[in-house]
Phi, psi and omega in degrees: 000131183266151158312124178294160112230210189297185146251113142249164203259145170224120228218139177100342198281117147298117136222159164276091218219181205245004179264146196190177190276288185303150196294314188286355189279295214257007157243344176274342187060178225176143179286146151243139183248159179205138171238111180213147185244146178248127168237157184200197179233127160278012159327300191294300169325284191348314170251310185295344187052039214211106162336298173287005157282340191243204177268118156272140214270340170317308176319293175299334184278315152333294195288323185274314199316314185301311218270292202294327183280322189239013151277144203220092189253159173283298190272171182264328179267022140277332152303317189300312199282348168284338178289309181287325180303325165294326162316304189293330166311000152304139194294260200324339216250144197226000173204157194207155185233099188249135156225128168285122169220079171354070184304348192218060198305165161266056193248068165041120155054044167239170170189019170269198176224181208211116177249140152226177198202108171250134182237132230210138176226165180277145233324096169215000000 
């Protein structure tokens, strides 16, 4: 039987990046909205009150913005999955949840956004 562990959630994260199918998506760019959840065991944080037992979430938050701002992909789950696959290189994070979403797709008559939503374990 595996051991639950913690979570944490990081919500919110805006940046401005250039990947899309159309040719005009990756030089005019676009809003990304990003969410994730990361687990890992918060015991040790817990007890310790001491950063450097847990993920400073500055780190992670960095890393996706720098991915999405200076990536230029046809797709989005190739974005998705490269934001997560640098997440797991975090020592502590051992499974991880990104949903990605395009608020303003470049599709005719739509006017919703476009999510996807992906999950990553540590080598897998």
């Amino acid at each position: 039987m595996t051991k639950e562990i913690d979570s944490i959630q990081l919500t919110g994260i805006r940046c401005y990046g250039y990947t899309g199918y159309l040719a005009e998506e990756q030089i005019l760019g676009q809003w990304f909205e990003i969410d994730i959840t990361l687990w890992l065991d918060l015991a040790k944080p817990g007890k310790s009150d001491k950063i450097e037992d847990t993920l400073d979430y500055r780190t992670t938050i960095a890393i996706v913005q720098n991915l999405v701002k200076t990536s230029k992909y046809a797709l989005i789950e190739r974005l998705a999955d490269v934001i997560a696959q640098a997440i797991l290189e975090q020592p502590l994070v051992q499974k991880v949840k990104i949903n990605l979403s395009k608020p303003a797709a470049p599709i005719p008559d739509f006017g919703g956004k476009i999510t996807l939503e992906i999950t990553r374990t540590k080598n897998s």
